[in-house]
N, C-alpha and C positions, 0 to 999 in steps of 0.2 A: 616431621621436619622435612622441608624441601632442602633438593641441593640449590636453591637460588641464592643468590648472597653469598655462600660457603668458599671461602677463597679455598683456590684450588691447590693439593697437597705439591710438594717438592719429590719429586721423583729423582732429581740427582743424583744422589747417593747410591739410588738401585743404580744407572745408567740407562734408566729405561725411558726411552724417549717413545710410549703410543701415540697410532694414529686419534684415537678419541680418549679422553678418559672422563670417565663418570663417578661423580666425587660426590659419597656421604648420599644417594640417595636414602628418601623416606623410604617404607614401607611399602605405600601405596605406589610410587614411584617404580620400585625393584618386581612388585607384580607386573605390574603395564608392562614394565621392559621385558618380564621374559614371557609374558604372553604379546608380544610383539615379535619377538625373536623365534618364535614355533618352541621356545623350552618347557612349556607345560602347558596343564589347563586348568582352570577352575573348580574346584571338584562342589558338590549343593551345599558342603558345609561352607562354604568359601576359603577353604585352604587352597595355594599352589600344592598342584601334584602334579612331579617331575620322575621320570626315570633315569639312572644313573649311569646307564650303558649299560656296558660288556661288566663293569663293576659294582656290584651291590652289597659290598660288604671290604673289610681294611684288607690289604695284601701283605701278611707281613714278614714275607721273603724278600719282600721290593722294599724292605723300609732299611734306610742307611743312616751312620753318622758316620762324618765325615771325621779321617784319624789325621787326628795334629798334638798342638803341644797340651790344649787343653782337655783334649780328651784320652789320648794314648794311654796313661797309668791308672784314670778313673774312671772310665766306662766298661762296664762287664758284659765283655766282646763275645758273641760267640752266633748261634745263630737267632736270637733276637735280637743284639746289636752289634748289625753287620756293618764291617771297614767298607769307606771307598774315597779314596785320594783325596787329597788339595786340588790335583791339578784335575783328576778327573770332574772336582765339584764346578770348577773355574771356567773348562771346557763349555760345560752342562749350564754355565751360566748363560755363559756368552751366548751359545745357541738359541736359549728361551731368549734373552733381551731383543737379539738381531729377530727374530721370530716375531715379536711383540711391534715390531715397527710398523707396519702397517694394518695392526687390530683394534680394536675398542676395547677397553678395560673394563672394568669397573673398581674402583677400590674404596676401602673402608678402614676408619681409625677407631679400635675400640682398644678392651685391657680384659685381663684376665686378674682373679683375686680380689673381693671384695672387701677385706681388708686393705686399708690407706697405707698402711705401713708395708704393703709386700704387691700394691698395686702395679700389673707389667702394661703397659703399654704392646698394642699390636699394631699391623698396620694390613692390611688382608688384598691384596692383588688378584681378581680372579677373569675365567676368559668367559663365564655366564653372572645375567643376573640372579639367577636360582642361588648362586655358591655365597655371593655378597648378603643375601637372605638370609642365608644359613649362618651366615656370619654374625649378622645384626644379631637372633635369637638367641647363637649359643653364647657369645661373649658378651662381657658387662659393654654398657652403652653410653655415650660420653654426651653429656650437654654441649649444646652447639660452641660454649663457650671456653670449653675445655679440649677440644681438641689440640692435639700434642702438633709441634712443628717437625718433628722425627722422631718416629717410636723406637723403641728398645727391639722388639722385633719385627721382621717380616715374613709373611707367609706371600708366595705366589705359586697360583696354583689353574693351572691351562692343562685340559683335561685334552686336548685334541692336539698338543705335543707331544711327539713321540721320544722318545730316545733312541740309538741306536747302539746295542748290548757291545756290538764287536768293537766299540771307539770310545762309550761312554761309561764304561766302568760297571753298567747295572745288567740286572739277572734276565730283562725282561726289559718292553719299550713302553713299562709305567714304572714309575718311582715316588720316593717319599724319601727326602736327604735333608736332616740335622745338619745344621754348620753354625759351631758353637761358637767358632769366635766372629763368625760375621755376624754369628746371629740373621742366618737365614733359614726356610724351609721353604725347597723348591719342591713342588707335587705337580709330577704331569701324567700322562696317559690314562689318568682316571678321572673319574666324574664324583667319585662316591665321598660325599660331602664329610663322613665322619674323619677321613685321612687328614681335615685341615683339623677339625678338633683334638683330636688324639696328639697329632705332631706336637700344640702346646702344651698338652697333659704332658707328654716326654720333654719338653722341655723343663716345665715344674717339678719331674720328679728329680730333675740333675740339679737341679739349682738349688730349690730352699735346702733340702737337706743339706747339702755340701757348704753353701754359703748362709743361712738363716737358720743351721740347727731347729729346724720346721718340717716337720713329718706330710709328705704330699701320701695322700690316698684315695685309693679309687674304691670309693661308698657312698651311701646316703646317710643325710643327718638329719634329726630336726630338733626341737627343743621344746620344752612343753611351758605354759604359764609362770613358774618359781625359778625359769630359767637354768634348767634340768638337761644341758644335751647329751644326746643319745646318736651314737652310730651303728652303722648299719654296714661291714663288710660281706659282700659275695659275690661269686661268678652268677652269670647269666643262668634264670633259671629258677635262682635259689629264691624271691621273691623281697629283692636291695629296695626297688622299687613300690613293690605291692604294699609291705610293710614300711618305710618311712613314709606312706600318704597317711597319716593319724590326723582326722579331723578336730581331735582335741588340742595337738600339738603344732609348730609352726614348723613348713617344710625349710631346712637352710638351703637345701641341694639333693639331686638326688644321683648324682655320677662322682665329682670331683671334688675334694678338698683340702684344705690343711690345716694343719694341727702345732700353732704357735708357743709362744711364752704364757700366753692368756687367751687366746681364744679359737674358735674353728671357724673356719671361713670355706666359703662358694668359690672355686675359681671361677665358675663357669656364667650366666649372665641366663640360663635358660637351660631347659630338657631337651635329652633325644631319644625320646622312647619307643622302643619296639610296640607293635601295633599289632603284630598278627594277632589273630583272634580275637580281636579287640570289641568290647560292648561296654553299653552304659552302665551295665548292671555291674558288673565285674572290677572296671576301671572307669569310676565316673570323675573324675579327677582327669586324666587322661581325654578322655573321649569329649569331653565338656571345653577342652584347650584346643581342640583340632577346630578355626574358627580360621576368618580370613588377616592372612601374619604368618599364619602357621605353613608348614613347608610337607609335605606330604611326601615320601619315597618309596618308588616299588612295589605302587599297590594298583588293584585293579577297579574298575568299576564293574556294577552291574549292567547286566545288557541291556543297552538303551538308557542310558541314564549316567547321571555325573554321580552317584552315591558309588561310595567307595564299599569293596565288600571287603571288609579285613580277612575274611576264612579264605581269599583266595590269595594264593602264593603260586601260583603259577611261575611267577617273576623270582621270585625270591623267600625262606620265611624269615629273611630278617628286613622287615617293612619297617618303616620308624617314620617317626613322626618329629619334629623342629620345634618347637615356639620358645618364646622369652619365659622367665619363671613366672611374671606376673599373671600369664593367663591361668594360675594356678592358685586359683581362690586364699588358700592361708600360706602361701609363699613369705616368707621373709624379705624386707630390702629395707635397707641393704644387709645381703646375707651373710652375719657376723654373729654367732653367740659366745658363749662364757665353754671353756672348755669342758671335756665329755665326764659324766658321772660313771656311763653305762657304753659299753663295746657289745655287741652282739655280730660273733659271727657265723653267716648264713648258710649250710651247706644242704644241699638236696640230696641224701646218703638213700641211693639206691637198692644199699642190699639191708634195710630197716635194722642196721645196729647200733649205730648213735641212739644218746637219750634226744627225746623232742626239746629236751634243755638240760644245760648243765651249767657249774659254776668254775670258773678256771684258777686257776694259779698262774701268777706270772709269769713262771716258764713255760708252764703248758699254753698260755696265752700265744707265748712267742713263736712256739713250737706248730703251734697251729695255722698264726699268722703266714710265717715262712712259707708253710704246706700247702695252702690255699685249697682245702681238697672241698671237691662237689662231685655228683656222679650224674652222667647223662645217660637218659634212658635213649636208645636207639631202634625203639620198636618201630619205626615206619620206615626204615633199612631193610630189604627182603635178604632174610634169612638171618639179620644180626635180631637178636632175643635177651641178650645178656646185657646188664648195665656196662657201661665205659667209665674207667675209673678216671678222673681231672685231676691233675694236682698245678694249680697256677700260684706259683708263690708271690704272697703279699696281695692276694687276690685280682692283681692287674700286672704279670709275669711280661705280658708284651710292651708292656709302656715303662718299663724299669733300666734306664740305660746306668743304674750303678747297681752292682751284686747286692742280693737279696738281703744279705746278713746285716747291711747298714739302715734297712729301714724296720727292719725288727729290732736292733741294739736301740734306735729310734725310739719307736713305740715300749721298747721296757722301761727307757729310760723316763718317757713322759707319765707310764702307766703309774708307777711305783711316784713320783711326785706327786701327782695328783688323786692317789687311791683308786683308781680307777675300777669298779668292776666292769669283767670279761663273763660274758655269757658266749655259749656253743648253742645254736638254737640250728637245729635239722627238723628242716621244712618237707623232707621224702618222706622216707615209707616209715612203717611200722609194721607188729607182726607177720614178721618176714618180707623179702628181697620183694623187686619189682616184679609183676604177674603173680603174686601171693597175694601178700599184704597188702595193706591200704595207706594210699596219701594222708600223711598229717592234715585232718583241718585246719582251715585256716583261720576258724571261728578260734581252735584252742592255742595255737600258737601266736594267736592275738593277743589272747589272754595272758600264756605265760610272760608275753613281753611285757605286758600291762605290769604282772606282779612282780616282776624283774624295774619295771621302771618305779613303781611306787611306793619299793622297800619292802613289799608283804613276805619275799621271800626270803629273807635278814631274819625275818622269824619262822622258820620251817625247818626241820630236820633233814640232813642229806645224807646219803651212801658213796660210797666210792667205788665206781665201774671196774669191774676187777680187771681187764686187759688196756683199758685208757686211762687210768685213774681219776676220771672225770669225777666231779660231785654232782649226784641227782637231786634234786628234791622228792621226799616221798609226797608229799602232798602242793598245791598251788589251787586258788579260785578259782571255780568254772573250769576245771578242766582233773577226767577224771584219773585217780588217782591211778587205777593199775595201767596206765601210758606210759608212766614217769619213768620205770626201769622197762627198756627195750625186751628186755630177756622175757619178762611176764607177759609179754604178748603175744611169745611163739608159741603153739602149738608143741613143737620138738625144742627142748632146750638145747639138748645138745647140739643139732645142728644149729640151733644160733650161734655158743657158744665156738664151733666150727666158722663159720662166715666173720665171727670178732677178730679173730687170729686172722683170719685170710685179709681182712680189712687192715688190720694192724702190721701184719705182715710188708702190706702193699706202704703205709707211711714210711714204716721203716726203711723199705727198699729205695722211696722217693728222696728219703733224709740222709744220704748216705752222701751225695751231691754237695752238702750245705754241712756236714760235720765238724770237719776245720776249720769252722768260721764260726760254731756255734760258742754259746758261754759255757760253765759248767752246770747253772740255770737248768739251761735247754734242755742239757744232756741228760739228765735225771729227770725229763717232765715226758719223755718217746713212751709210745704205747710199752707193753710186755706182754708177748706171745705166751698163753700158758697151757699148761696140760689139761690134759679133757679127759676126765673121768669117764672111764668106760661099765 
């Protein structure tokens, strides 16, 4: 779609009067301009590849909501959702619009939620054509015909405005400020395109819950043939992505969604997927989408050539990549299914105690949700050796501007309506911690998802984890049986049974945060630290 024709948006309301603006370029349009402007190159896949600055990744010390009447009592303030004035955000306005008077824009009307019924309208202000790109991809895309005459929200976002810390209220001269009753998100001093996606994901998670009793969460879903969905929560790492690409099954999303009266829905309109190490082999789904459309970040080339090397991270190891969902062969559209049968959530458990799968109970469900736990190995830190334990509650802890305990009361509520089974699937280690034991393949926890999604495991015998009460299955297809209880694969029981307590120890310590908020559920679902037989 060309911007010819496209009558040009009403900027009024911002008070933003630019020197140019560039309204609803195509695709093909948004490359020329920033390979006209020196903002990237071509790389031989034909994707734009662009560098982000001084920022390659979210800042979220510099992320604000702004305290007024509608967020003062319902946002859970602290240091993920940081105060900063009316008058400071007003200032911070003025500045960017007076700033804006003699620039080029470019701007873009898309929506977020591919459900009709919770459809938001956006409107994307940016000071590159890279950022209006990144726009097009990540959010749903509107027929020429449908374009809104004033959207529900606005993002603007001029990465070469500064702020200035000692007048403007902020921690630093980049920012990222929620302002809920204007319904604005001003982003400046950075380049890095995920701060405009993110900021609408925070927006969604204050809104449906509070107003649409609609569960926002940060996972992948897909749904298979009989109409079977299946989600997929976890922190980076854990493999959200790797596993919701099931070529049997239709992807709905693989970052953002929500979880209605009847069904789950894509906020998002396209992927942002991390890249580094990136091959065909591996992630052919991925690697097969980086095509010309696609927005490339932070990566390098080989010498002498436009071929990008994903194993270099020189720049950065969080390189990602942009495109629309369509360039994703069994992509849904529009991404809307029947609500979930199956929760699975993902956690990379470093010191091989988790079972490679277990079955939950609704509290322990919640209990988990809350916890968000994954562990990061840190071995290419000189002199760190020890895993780093994560605990991000509700598996997306930075983008949660309402206390945790509302979006787990959330999900119990929907779980228990809809029967839903909760799987624990740990994608780390096995017989024993990191530098012992071995990574779970990814051949067998394919599999258990497989008999987790097909019902085979409905017919199988389980045990109960003595320090998590988790249910194993002693047996599942393809996948061999002595895996299934953790404990059978150490060499030393007892120190497993030592690192279960220490792991269990560490929830508990993390849950102690989140207690007076929990149900009586919850409280009866916490690990229990036990004695160890000498």
């Amino acid at each position: 779609m060309s911007n010819i024709n496209v009558q040009q948006p009403d900027l009024t309301y911002l008070k933003l009067d630019a020197k140019t603006v560039k309204y609803q370029l195509s695709v093909p349009e948004l490359v020329e301009e920033a390979l006209k402007n020196g903002e990237g190159t071509l790389a031989s896949s034909g994707a734009l590849a662009i560098d982000t600055g001084k920022f390659t990744g979210r800042s979220p010390k510099d992320r604000f909501i702004v305290s007024d009447a509608v967020t003062n009592d319902a946002v859970w303030w602290g240091d993920i959702n940081i105060k900063i004035s009316e008058a400071n955000f007003d200032a911070l306005y003025s500045k960017i619009t007076s700033y804006l008077k003699d620039k080029q824009i470019y701007v873009r009307d898309a929506y977020a939620c591919a459900d009709p019924a919770y459809q938001t309208s956006i409107r994307v202000v940016t000071e590159h054509a890279f950022q209006n790109l990144f726009a097009n991809n990540l959010f749903l895309r509107y027929a020429q015909s449908e374009l809104p005459t004033k959207p529900e929200w606005t993002i603007i976002a001029i990465p070469s405005f500064l702020a200035d810390p000692a007048t403007d209220g902020t921690r630093q001269q980049n920012f990222s400020i929620l302002n809920f009753t204007k319904k604005v998100i001003l982003i400046g001093g950075t380049a890095y395109t995920g701060e405009i996606k993110k900021g609408i994901f925070s927006v969604l998670n204050f809104v449906l819950p509070t107003e649409k009793r609609t569960l926002s969460m940060h996972c992948s879903a897909n749904v298979g043939v009989d109409g079977d969905t299946a989600i997929f929560f976890g922190l980076s790492g854990t493999g959200k992505t790797t596993l919701s690409a099931d070529p049997k099954r239709a992807l709905i999303g693989d970052d953002e969604h929500g979880w209605s009266e009847n069904s789950v829905f894509n906020f998002e309109g396209g992927c942002y997927a991390k890249c580094v190490d990136l091959t065909e082999e591996k992630e052919p789904q991925i690697f097969s989408a980086i095509k010309f459309g696609s927005l490339i970040e932070n990566t390098n080339y080989f010498e002498d050539s436009r071929e990008v090397d994903f194993a270099n991270i020189e720049k950065t190891e969080n390189t990602r990549v942009a495109y629309p969902i369509n360039y994703i062969a069994n992509a849904m559209e529009p991404s809307v299914a029947p609500t979930p049968q199956n929760i699975f959530f993902l956690t990379a458990d470093a010191f091989g105690v988790l079972p490679p799968i277990s079955k939950l109970t609704p509290g322990q469900a919640m209990f988990h949700f809350i916890s968000g736990y994954t562990a990061k190995v840190a071995g290419t830190e000189a002199g760190v050796t020890e895993p780093q334990l994560t605990f991000s509650a509700c598996f997306g802890k930075a983008f949660l501007p309402l206390h945790p305990a509302k979006y787990a009361e959330l999900l119990g509520e929907k779980m228990e309506k809809h029967n839903v089974n909760v799987w624990l699937v740990n994608t780390g280690w096995s017989g024993g911690g990191y530098g012992v034991g071995k990574r779970m393949k990814l051949s067998y926890t394919r599999a258990m998802i497989t008999a987790a999604l097909n019902g085979s495991l409905n017919h199988v015998d389980f045990i109960e984890h003595p320090v998590f009460g988790l249910l194993m299955p002693t047996s599942c297809e393809n996948v061999p049986a002595e895996i299934l209880n953790p404990r059978n694969t150490w060499s030393d029981a007892q120190a497993y049974d030592s690192k279960a307590n220490e792991l269990a120890q560490a929830f508990l310590n993390n849950f102690k945060q989140f207690e007076d908020f929990a149900s009586e559920e919850i409280l009866k679902s916490v690990p229990k630290v036990v004695e160890i037989a000498i």
